[in-house]
Structures are given as C-alpha cells and as structure tokens.
PAGU-785864 format. One record per atom (N, C-alpha, C, CB): atom name; residue number from 0; x, y negated, z negated. Coordinates in Angstrom, 1 decimal. Glycine has a CB too. Layout:
N
+------+------+--------+--------+--------+
! name ! resi !     xx !     yy !     zz !
+------+------+--------+--------+--------+
!   CA !  NUM !      X !      Y !      Z !
...
+------+------+--------+--------+--------+
***
This chain:
84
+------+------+--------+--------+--------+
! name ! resi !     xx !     yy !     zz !
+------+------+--------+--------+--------+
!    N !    0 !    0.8 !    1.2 !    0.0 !
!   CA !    0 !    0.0 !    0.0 !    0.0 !
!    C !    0 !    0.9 !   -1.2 !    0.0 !
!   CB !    0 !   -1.0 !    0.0 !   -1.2 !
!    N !    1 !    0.1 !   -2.3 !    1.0 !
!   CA !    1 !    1.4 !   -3.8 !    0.7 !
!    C !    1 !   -0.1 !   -4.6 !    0.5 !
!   CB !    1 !    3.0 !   -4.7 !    2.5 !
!    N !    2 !    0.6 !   -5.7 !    0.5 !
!   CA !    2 !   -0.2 !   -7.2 !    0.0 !
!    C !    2 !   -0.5 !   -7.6 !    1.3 !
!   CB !    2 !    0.7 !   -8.6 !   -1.0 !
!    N !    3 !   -1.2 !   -8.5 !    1.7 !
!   CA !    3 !   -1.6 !   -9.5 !    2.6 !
!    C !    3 !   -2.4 !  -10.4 !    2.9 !
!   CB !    3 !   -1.8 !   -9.2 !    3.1 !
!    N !    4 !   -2.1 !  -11.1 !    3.2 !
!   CA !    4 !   -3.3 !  -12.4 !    3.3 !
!    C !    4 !   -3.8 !  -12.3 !    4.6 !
!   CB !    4 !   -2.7 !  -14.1 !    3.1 !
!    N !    5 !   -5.0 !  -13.2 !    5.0 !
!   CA !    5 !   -5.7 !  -12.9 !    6.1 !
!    C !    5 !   -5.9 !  -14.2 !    6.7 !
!   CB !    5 !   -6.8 !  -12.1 !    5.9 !
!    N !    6 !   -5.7 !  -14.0 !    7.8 !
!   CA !    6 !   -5.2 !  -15.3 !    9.1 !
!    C !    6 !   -6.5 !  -15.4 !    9.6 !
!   CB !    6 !   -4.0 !  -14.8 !   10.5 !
!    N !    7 !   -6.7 !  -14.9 !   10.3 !
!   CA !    7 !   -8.0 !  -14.9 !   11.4 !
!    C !    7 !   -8.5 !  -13.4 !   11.5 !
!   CB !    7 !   -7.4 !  -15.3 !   13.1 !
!    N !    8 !   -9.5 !  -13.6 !   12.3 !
!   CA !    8 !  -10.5 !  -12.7 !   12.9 !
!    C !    8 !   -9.6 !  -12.6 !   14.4 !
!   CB !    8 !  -12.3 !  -13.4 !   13.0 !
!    N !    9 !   -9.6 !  -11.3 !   14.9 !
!   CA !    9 !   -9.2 !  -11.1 !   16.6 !
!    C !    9 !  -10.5 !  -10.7 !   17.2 !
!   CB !    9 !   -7.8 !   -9.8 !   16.9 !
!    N !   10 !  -10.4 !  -11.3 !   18.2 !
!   CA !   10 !  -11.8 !  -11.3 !   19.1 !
!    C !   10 !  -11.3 !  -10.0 !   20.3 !
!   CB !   10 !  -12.2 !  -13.3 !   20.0 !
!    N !   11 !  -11.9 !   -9.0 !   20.3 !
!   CA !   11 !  -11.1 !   -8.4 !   21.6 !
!    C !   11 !  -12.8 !   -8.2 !   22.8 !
!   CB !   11 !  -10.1 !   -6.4 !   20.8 !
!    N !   12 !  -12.5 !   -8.5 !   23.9 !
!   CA !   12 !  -13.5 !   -8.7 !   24.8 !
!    C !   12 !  -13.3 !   -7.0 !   25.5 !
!   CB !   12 !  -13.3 !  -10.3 !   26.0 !
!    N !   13 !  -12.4 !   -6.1 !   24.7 !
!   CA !   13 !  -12.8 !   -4.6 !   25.2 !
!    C !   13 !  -11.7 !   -4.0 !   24.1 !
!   CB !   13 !  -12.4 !   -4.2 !   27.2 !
!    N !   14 !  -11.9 !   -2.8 !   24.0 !
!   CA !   14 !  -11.1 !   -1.7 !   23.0 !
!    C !   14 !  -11.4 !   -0.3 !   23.6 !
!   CB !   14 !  -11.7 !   -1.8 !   21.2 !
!    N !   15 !  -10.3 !    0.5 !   23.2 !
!   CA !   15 !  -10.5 !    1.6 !   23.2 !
!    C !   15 !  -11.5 !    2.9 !   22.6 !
!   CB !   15 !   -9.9 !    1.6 !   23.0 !
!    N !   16 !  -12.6 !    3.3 !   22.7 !
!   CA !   16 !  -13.6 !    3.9 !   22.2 !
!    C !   16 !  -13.1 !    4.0 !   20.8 !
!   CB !   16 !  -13.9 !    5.2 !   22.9 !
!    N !   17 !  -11.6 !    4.8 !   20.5 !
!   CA !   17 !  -11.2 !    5.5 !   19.5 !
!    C !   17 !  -10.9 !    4.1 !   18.2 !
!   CB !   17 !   -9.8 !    6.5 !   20.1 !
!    N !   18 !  -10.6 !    3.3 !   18.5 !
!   CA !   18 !  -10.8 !    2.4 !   17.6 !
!    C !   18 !  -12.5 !    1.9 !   16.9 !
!   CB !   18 !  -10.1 !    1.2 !   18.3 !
!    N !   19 !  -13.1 !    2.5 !   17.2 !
!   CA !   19 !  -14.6 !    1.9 !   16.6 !
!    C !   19 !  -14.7 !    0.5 !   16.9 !
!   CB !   19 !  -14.8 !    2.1 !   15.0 !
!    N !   20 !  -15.8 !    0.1 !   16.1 !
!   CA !   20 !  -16.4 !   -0.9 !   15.9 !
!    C !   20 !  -16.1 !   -2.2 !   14.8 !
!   CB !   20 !  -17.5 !   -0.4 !   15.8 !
!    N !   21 !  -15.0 !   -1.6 !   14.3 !
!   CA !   21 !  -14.6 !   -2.6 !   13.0 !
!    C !   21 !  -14.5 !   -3.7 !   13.5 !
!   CB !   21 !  -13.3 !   -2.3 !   12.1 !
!    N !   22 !  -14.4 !   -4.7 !   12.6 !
!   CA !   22 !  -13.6 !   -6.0 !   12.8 !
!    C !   22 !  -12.3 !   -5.4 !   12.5 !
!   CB !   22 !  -14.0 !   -7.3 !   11.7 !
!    N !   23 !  -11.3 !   -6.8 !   13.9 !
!   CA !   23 !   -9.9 !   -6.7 !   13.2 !
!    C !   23 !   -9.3 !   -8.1 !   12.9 !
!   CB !   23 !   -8.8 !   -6.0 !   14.3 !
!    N !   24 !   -8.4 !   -7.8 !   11.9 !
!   CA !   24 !   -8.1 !   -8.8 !   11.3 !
!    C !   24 !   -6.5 !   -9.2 !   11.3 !
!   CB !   24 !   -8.7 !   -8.6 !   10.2 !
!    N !   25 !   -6.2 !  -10.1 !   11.5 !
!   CA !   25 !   -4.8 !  -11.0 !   11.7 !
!    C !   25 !   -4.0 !  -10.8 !   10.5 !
!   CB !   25 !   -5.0 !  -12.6 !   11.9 !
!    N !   26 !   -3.0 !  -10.1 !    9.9 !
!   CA !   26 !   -2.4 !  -10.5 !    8.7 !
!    C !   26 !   -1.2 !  -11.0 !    8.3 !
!   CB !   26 !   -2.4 !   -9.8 !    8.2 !
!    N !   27 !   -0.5 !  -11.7 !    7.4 !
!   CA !   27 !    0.6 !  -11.9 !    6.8 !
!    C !   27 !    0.9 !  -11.3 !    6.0 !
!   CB !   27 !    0.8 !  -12.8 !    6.6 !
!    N !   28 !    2.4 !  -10.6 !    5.8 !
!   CA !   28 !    2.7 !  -10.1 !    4.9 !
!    C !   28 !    3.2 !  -11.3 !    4.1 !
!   CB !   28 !    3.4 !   -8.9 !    5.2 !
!    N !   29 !    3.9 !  -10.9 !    2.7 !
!   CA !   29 !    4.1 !  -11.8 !    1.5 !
!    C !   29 !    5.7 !  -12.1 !    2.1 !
!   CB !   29 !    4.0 !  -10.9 !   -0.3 !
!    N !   30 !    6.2 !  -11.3 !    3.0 !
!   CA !   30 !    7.3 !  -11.8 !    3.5 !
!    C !   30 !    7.7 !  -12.2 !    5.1 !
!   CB !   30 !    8.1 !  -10.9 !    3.0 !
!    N !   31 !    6.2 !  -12.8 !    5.5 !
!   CA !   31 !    5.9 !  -13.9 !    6.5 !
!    C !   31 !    5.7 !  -12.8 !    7.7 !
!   CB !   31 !    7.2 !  -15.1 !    6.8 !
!    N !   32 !    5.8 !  -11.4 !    8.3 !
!   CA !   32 !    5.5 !  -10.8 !    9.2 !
!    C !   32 !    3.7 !  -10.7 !    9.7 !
!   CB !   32 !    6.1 !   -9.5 !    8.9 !
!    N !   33 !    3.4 !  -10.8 !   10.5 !
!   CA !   33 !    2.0 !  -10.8 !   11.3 !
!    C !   33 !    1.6 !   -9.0 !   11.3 !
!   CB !   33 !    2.3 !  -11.4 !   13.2 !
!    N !   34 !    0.5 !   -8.9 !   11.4 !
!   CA !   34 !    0.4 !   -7.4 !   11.4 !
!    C !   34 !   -1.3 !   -7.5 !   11.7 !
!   CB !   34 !    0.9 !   -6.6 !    9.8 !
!    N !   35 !   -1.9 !   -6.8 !   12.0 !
!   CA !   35 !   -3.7 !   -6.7 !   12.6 !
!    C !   35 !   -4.0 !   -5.2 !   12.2 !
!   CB !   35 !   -3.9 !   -6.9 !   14.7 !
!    N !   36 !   -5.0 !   -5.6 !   11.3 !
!   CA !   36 !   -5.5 !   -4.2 !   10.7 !
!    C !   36 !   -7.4 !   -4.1 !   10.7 !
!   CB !   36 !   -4.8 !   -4.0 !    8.9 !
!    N !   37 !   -7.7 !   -3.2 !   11.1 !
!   CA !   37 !   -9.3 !   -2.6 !   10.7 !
!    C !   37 !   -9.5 !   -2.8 !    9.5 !
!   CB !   37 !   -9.7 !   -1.1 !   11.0 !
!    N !   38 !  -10.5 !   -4.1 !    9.5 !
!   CA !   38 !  -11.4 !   -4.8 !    8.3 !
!    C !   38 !  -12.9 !   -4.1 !    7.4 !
!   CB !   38 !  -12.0 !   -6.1 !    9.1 !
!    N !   39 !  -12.9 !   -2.9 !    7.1 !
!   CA !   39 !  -14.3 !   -2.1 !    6.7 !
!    C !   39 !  -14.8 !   -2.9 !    5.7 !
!   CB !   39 !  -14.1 !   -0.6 !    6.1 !
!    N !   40 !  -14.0 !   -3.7 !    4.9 !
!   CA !   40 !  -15.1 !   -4.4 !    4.2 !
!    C !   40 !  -15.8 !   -5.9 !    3.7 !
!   CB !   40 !  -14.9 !   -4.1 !    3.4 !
!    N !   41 !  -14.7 !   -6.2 !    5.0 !
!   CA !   41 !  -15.6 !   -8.1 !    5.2 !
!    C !   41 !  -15.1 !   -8.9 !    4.7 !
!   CB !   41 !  -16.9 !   -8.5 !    4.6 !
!    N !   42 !  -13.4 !   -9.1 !    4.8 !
!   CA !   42 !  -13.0 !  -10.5 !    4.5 !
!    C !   42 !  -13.1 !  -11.1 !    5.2 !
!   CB !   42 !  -12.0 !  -10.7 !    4.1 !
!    N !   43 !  -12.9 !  -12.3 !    4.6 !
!   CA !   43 !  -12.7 !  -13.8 !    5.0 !
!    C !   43 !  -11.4 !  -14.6 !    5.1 !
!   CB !   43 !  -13.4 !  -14.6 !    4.1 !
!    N !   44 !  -11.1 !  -15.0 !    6.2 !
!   CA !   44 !   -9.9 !  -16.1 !    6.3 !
!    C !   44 !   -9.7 !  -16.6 !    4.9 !
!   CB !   44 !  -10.2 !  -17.5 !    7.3 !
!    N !   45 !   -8.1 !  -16.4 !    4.6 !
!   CA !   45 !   -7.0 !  -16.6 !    3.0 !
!    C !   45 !   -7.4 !  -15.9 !    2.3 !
!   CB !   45 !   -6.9 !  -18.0 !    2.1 !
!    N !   46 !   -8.4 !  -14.8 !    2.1 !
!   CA !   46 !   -8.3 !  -13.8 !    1.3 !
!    C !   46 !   -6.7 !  -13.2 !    1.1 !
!   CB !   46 !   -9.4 !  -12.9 !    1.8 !
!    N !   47 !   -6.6 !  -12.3 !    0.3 !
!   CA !   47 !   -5.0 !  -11.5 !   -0.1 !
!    C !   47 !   -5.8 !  -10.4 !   -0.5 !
!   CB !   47 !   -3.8 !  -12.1 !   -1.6 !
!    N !   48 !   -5.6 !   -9.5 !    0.2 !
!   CA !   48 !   -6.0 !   -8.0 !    0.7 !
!    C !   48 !   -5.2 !   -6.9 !    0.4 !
!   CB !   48 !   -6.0 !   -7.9 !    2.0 !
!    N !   49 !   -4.8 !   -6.2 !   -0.3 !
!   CA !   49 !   -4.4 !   -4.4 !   -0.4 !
!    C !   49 !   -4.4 !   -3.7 !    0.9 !
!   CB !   49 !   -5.6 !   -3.5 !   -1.4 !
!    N !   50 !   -3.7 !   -3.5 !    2.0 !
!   CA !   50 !   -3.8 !   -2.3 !    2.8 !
!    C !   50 !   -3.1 !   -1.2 !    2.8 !
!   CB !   50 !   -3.8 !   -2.5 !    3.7 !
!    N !   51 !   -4.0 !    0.1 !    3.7 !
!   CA !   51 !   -3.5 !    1.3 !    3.6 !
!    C !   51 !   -3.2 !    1.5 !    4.8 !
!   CB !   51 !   -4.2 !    2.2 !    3.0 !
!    N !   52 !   -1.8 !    2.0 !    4.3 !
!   CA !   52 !   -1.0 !    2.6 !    6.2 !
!    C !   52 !   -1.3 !    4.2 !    6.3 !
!   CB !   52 !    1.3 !    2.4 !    6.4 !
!    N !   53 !   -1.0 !    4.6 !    7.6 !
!   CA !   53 !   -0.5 !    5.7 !    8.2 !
!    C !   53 !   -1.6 !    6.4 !    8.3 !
!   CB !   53 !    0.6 !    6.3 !    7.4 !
!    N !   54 !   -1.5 !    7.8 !    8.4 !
!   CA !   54 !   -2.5 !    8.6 !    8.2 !
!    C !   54 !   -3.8 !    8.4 !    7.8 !
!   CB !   54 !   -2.2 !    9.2 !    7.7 !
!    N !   55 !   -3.8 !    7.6 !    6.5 !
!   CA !   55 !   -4.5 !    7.4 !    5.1 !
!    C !   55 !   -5.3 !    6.3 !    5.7 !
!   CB !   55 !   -3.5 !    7.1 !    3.6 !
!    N !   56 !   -4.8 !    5.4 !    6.7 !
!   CA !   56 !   -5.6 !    4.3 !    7.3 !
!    C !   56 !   -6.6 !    4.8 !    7.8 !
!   CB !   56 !   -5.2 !    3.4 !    8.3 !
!    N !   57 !   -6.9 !    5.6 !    8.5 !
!   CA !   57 !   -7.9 !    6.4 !    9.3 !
!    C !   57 !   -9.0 !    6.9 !    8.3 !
!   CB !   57 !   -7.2 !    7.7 !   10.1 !
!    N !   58 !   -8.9 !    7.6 !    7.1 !
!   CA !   58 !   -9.4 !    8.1 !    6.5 !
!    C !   58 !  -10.2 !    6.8 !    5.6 !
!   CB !   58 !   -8.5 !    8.9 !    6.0 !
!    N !   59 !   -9.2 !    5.2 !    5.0 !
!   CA !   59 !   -9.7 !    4.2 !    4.6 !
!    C !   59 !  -10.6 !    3.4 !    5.8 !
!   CB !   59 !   -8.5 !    3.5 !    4.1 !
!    N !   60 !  -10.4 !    3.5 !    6.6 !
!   CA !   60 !  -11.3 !    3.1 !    7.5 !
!    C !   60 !  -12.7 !    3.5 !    7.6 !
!   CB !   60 !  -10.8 !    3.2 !    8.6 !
!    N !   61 !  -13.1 !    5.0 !    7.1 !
!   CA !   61 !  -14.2 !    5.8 !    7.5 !
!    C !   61 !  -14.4 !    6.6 !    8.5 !
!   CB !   61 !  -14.9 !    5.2 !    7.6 !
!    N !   62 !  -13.1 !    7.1 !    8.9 !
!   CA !   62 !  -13.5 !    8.2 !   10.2 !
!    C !   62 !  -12.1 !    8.3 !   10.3 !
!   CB !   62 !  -14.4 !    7.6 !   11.8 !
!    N !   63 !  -11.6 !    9.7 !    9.9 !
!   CA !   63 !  -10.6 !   10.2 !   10.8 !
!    C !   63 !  -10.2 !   10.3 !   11.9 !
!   CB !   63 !  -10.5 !   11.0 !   10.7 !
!    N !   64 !  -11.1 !   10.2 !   12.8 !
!   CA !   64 !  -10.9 !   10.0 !   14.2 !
!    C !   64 !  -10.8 !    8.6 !   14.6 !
!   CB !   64 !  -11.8 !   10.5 !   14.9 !
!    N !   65 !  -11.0 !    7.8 !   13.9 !
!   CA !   65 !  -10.6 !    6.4 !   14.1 !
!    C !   65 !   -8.7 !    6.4 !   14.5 !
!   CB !   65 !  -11.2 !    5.5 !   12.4 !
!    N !   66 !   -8.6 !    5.6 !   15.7 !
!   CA !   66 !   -7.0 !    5.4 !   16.4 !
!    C !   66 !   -6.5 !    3.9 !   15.5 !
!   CB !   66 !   -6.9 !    5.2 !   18.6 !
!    N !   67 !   -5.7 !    3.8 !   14.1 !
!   CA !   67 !   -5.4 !    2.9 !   13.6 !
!    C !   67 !   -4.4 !    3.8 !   12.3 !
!   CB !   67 !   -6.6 !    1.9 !   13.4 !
!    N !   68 !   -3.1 !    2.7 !   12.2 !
!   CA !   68 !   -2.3 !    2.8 !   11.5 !
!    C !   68 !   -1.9 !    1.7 !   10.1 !
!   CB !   68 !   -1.5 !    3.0 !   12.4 !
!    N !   69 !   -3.5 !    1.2 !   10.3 !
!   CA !   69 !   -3.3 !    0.1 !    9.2 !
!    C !   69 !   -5.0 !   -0.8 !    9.3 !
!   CB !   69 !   -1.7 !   -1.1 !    9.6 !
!    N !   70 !   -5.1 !   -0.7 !    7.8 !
!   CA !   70 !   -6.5 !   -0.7 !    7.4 !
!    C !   70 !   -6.9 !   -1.0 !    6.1 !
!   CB !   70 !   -6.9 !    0.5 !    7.5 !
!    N !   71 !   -7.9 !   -2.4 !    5.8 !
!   CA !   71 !   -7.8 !   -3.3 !    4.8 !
!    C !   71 !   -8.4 !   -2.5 !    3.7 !
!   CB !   71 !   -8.4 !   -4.7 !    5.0 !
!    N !   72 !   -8.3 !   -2.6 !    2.6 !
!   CA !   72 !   -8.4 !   -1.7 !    1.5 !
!    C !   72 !   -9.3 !   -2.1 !    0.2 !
!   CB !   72 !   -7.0 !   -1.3 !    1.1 !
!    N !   73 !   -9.0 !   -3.2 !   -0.3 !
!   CA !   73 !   -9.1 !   -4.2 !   -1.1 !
!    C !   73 !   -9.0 !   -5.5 !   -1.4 !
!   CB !   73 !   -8.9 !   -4.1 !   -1.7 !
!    N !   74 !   -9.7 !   -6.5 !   -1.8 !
!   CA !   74 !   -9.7 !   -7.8 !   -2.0 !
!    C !   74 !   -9.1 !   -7.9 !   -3.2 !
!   CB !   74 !  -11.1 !   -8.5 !   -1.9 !
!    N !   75 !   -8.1 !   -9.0 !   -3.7 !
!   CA !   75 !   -6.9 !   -9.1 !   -4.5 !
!    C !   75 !   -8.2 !  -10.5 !   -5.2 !
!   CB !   75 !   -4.9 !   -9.4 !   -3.6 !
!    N !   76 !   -8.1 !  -10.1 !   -5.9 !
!   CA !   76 !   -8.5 !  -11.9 !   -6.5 !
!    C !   76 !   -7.4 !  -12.3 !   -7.6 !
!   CB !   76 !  -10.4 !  -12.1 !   -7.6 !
!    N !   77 !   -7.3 !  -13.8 !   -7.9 !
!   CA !   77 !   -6.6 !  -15.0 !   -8.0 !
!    C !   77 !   -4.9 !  -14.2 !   -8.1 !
!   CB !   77 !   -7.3 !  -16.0 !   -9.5 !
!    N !   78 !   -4.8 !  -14.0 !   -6.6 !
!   CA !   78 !   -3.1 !  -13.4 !   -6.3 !
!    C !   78 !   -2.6 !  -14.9 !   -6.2 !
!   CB !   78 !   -2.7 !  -12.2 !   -4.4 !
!    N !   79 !   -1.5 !  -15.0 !   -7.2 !
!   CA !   79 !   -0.9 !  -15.7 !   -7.1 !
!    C !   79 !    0.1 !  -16.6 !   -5.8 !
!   CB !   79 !   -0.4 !  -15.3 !   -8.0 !
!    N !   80 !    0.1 !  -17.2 !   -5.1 !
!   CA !   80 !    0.5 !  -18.0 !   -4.0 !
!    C !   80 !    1.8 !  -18.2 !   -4.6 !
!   CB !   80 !   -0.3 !  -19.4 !   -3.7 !
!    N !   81 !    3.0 !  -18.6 !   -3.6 !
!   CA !   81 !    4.6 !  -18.7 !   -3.2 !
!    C !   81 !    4.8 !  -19.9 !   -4.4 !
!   CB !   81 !    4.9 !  -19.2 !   -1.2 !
!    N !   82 !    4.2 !  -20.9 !   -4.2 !
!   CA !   82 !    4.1 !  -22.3 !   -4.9 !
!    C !   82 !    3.8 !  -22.2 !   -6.4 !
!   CB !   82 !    2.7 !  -23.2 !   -4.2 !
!    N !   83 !    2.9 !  -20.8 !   -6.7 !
!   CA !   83 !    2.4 !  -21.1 !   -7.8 !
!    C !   83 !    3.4 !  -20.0 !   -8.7 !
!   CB !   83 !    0.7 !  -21.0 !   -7.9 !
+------+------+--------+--------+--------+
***
C-alpha cells in the first residue's frame, strides 16, 4: 500500500472492455510521481488516498478480471501536507 493524493479525474472517450467501468483517477505520490488508478469508491480532487498494487488491485477493484495494476483503496482523513 502507498499514500496518494488525487489530481484529477481522466476522461477516456474509449477503454478496453477488460478495464470496466470505474472512474480513473490521476495521482501523486508523497514523493511527486504521477500514477492513474481505478477509483471504486468516489473520491474527490486533493483527497489522500491508500492504494493497492499488483494482483490485489484487481481483487480491490471488485473483479478479478478487471486489467489494472493499481486501485484506490481508502480515503486518509486529515493526512498531514509537506508544509504542515
């Protein structure tokens, strides 16, 4: 599991069947890398999010057959910011 904050929403005008229907979502890691992961439970832009990689994404997503290697998990509340 890593940390993340959430950038945006990605709009995709087509996808691969095997990805489903999720929202995907734009992320930062705590040490500034971009990353886009299947959203199952509805954040919002600057949330700080828990996700699950690898295998285990698929399974956190709701469908093993889902094609994703990273997948939001949990909403972090009052995660401390760089500043604070």
């Amino acid at each position: 599991m890593e940390i993340h904050q959430v950038k945006q929403r990605l709009i995709m005008t087509s996808r691969l069947d095997g990805l489903g229907h999720l929202p995907i979502k734009v992320l930062q890691s705590v040490s500034g890398s971009t990353l886009v992961a299947l959203d199952p439970i509805g954040v919002k832009n600057g949330d700080w999010v828990f996700t699950i990689a690898n295998s285990a994404a698929r399974t956190a997503a709701g469908d093993d057959e889902i094609l994703t290697d990273l997948t939001v998990a949990g909403i972090i509340d009052n995660w401390p910011t760089q500043t604070e």
